[in-house]
C-alpha positions in Angstrom: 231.7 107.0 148.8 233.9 109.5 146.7 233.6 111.1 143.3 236.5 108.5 142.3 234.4 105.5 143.5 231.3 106.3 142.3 233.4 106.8 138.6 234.7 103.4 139.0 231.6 101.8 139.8 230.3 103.3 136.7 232.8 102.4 134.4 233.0 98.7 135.9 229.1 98.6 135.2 229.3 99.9 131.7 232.5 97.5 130.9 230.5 94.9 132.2 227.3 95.3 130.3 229.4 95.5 127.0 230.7 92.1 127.3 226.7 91.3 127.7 226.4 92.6 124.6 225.2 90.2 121.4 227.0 90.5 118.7 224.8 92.4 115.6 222.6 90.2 113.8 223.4 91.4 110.5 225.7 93.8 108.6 224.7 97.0 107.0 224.7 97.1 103.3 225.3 100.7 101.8 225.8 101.1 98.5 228.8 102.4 96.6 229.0 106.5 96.1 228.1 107.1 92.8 227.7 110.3 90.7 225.0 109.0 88.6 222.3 111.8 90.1 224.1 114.2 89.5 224.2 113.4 85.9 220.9 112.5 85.9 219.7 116.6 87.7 222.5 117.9 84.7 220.7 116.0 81.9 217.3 116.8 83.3 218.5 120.5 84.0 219.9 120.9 80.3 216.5 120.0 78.4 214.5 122.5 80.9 217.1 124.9 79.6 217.4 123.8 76.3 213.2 124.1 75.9 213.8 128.0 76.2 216.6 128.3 74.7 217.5 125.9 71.9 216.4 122.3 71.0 219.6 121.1 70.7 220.1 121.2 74.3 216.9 119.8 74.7 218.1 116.6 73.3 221.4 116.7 74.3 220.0 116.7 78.1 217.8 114.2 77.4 220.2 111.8 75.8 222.1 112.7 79.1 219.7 111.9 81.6 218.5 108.3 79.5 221.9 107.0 79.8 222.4 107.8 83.3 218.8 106.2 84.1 219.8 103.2 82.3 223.2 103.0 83.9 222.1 103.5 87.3 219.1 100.7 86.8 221.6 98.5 85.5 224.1 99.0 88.0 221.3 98.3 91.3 220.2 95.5 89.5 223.8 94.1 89.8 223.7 95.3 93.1 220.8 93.4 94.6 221.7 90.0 92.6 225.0 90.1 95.0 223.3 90.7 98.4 223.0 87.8 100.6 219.8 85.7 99.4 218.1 87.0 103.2 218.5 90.3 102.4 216.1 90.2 99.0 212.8 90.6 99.4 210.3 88.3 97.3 208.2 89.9 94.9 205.0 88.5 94.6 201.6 90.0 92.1 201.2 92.6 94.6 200.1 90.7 97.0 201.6 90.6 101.0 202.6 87.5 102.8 199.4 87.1 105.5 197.4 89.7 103.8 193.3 89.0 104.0 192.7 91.6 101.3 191.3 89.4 98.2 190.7 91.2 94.9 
């Protein structure tokens, strides 16, 4: 058997076991790109800063850093009430589904 045969045979197997192939059982969810950490390391960056250097910073960089934490809580919440019910996992009292543990 030549090269060229044995590279056909191989492609005609491959081809083959791709049409075998399931389909994927779910999507991927990925979130949208955000820059809400990078405010969050500027406002947490300004207090260190403004600690040594003036309190006005200090507060100014905390104010920052707040309001991108709320904002970025906020906006995941939205997130995870639009994913597809099987995606979100049940929260429970801390307690696992099957777990023997008892407290």
């Amino acid at each position: 058997m030549s090269a060229d045969q044995h590279t056909s045979a191989a492609v005609n197997a491959v081809a083959t076991h791709q049409n075998d192939v399931p389909p994927a059982g779910e999507d991927i969810h990925l979130p949208p790109g955000t820059p809400i950490p990078l405010l969050i390391a500027v406002g947490i960056t300004m207090a260190l800063v403004g600690s040594t250097t003036s309190w006005l910073w200090t507060y100014i960089g905390g104010a920052v850093f707040l309001v991108a934490l709320v904002i970025w809580i906020r906006d995941t919440i939205a997130e995870v009430r639009h994913l597809p019910e099987e995606h979100v996992v049940p929260t429970g009292h801390g307690s696992v589904q099957g777990s023997t543990a008892h407290h």
